[in-house]
Every structure is written in C-alpha cells, then in structure tokens.
TIFI-525963 format. One record per residue: x, y, z of N, C-alpha, C in turn; residue number from 1; residue in three letters. Coordinates in pm, whole numbers, plus 32768, in hexadecimal, padded with zeros to 4 digits. Example, Ala and Ser with C-alpha at 12.3 -4.5 7.8 and 13.67 -1.06 7.14 Angstrom:
<nutors>
8527:7DC7:830C:84CE:7E3E:830C:8528:7EB6:830C:1:ala
8505:7F1F:82C4:8557:7F96:82CA:850A:8003:8313:2:ser
</nutors>
This chain:
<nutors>
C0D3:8C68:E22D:C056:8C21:E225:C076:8B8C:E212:1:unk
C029:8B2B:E265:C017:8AB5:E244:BFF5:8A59:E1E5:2:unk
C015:8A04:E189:BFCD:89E8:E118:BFB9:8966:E153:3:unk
BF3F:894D:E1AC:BEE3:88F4:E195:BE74:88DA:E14E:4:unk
BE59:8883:E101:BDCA:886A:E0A5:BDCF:88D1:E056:5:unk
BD65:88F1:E019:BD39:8952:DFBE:BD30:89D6:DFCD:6:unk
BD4D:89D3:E080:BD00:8A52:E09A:BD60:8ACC:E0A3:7:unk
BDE5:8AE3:E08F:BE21:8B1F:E08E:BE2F:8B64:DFEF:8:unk
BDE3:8B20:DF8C:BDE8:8B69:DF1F:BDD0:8BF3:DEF0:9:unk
BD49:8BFE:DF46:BCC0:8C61:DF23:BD04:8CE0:DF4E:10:unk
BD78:8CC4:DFEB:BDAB:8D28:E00C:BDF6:8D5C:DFD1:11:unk
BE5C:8CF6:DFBF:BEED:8D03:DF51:BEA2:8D84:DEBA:12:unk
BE71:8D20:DE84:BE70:8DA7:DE1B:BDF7:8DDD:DE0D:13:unk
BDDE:8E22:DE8B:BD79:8EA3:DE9D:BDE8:8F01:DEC6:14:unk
BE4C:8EC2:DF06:BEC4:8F16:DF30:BF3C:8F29:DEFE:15:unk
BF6A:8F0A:DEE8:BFF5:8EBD:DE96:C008:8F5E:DE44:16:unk
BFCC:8F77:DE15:BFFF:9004:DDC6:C029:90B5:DE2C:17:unk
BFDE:906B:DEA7:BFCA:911D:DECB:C03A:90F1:DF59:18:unk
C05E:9063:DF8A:C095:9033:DFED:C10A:8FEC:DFBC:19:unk
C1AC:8FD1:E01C:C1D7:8F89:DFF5:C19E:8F04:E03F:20:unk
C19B:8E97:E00B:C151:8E34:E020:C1AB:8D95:E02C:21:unk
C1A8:8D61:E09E:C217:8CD0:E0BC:C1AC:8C83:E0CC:22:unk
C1B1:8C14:E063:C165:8BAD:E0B6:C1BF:8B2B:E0BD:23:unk
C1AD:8B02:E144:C20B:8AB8:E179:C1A4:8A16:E18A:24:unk
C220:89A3:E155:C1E4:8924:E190:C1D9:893B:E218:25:unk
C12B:88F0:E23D:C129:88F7:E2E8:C159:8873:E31D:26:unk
C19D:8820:E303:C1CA:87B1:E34C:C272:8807:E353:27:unk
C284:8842:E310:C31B:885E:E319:C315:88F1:E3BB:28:unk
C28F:892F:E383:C282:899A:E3F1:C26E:8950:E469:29:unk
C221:88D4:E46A:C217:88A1:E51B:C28B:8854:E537:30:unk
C319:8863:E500:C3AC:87F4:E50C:C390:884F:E550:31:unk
C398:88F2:E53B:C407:895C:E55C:C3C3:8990:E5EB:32:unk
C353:8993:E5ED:C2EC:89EB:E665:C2F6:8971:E6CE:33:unk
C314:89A2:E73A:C2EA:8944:E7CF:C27B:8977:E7F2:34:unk
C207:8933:E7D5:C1AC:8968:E7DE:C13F:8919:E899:35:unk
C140:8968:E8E1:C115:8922:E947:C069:891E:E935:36:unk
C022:8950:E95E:BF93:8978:E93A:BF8A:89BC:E8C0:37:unk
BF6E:8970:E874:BF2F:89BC:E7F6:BEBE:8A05:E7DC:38:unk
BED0:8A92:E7E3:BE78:8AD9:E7BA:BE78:8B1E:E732:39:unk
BDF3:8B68:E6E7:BE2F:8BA4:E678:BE82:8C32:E6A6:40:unk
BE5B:8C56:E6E4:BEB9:8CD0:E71A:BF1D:8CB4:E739:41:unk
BF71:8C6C:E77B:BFED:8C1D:E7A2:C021:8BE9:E741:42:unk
BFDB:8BA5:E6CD:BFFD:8B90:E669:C048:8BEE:E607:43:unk
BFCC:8C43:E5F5:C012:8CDB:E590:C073:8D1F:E5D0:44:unk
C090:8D2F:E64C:C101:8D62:E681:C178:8D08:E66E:45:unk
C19E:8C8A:E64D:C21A:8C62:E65B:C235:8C2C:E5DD:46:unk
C1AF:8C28:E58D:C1C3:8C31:E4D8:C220:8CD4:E4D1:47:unk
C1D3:8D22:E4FC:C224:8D90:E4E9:C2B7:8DA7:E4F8:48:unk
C2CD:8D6D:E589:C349:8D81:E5A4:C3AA:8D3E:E551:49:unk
C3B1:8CD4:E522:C3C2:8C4D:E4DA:C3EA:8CE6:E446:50:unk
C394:8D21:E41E:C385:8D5D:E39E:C41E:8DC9:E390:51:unk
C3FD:8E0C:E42A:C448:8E92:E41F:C4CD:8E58:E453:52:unk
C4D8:8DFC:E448:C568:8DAE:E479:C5B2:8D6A:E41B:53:unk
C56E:8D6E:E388:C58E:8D1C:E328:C594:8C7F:E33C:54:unk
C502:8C62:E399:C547:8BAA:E3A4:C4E8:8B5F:E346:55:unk
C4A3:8BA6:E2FB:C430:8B7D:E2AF:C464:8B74:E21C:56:unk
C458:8AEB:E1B6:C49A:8AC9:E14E:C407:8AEF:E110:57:unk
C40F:8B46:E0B4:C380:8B72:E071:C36F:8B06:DFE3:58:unk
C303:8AD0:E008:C2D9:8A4B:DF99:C2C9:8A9C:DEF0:59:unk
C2E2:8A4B:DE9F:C2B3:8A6F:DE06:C21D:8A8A:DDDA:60:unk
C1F0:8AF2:DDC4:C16F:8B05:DD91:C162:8B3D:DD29:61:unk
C12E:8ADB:DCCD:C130:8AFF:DBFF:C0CC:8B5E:DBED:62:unk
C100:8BA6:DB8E:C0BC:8C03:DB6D:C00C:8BEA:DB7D:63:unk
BFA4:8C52:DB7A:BF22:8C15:DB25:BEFD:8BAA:DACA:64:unk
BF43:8BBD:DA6F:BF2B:8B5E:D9F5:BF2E:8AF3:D9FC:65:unk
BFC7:8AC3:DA1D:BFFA:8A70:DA5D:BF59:8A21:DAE5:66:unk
BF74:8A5B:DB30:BF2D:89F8:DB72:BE80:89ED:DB52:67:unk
BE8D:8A3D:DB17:BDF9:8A31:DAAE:BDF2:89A1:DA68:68:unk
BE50:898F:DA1F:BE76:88FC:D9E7:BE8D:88AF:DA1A:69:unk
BEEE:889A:DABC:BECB:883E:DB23:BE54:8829:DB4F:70:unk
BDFF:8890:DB31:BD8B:885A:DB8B:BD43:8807:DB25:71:unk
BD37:8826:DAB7:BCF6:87EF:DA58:BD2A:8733:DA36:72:unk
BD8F:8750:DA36:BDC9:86D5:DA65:BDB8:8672:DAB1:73:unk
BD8B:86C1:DB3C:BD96:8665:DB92:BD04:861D:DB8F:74:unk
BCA1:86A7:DB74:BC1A:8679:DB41:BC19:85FF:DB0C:75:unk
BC42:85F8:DAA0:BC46:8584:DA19:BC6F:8518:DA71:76:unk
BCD5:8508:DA9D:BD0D:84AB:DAE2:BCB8:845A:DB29:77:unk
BC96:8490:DB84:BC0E:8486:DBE5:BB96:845D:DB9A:78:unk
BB5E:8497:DB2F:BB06:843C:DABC:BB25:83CA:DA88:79:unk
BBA4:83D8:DA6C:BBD7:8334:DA41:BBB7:82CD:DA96:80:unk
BC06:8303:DB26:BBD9:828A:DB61:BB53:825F:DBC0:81:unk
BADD:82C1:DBB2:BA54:82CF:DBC8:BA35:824C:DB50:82:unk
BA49:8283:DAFF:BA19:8208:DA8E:BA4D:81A9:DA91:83:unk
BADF:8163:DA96:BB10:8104:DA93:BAD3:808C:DB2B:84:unk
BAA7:80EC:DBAA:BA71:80B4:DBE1:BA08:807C:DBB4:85:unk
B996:80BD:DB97:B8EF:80D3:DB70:B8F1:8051:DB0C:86:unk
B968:805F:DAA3:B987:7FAA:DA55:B96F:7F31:DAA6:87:unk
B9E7:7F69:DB02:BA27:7F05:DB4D:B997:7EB1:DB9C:88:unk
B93F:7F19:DBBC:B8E1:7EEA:DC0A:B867:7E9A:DBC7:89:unk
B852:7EB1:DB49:B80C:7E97:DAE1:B82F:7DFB:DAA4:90:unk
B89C:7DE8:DAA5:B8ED:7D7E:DA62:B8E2:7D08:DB04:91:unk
B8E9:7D44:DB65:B8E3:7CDD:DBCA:B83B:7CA8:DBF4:92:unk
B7DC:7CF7:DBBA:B774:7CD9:DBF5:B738:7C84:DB7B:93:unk
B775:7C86:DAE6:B761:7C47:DA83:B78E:7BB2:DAA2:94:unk
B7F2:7BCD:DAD3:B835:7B09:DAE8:B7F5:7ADB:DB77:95:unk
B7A7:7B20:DBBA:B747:7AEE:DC1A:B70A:7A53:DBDA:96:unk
</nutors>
C-alpha cells in the first residue's frame, strides 16, 4: 500500500491485524515502476509485483498510541500557528 496523505490510514489499521500489511513510500514506489499509462489497475499490478519480489522497503508505522500523539501534535502545532497568524494580522491593521 501507498502512503499518500491520510488516506492510507483508515485502511492500514482496519487491516493490519488479520493481513500482513507494507506500506511503502510512494515516491520511492514510482523510482522503481516504469510506469507508461497510468492506470489504477496497472498500477496495483506492478505495486504487486514490486511486493512479491522483495523490491519494496516497508516504511515505519508507530503503534496506535504513538500516532495518536502525533496527531495531536500536529493539531496543536497547526493552532499555534492559526493564532500566531490571526496576531500577526491584528497587530498590522493596528499600525494602519
């Protein structure tokens, strides 16, 4: 599986227990694929092949918890700098 964006999560651990489960960086999967027309079917076939060939370096994925607290994190983060803008914008329309 691809880990682009977010969306590879929901799959990952709905599955992850009953499947063995690779999720692979996709910039590292499109070095490896010559990919002429991209289709998703064409796609999943040479992800595959890529898999059962061992050419796929399977990325780190932290436990639950773990990225429970990244996310929360990243949240905050993202609030910080929501506000530090919202200042920023406040303070410039003051020295107008």
């Amino acid at each position: 599986m691809e880990s682009t964006g977010i969306y590879w999560r929901i799959v990952y651990w709905s599955l992850h227990d009953r499947f063995e489960m690779i999720v692979a960086n996709a910039r590292e999967i499109h070095d490896l694929k010559k990919a002429r027309r991209k289709t998703d079917k064409r796609d999943s076939v040479r992800i595959a092949r890529l898999c059962l060939n061992a050419m796929i370096t399977p990325s780190y994925v932290p436990n639950w918890e773990i990225q429970q607290l990244k996310d929360l994190f990243r949240a905050r983060v993202n609030l910080v700098e929501m506000r530090t803008e919202c200042k920023n914008i406040v303070h410039k329309h003051l020295t107008l």
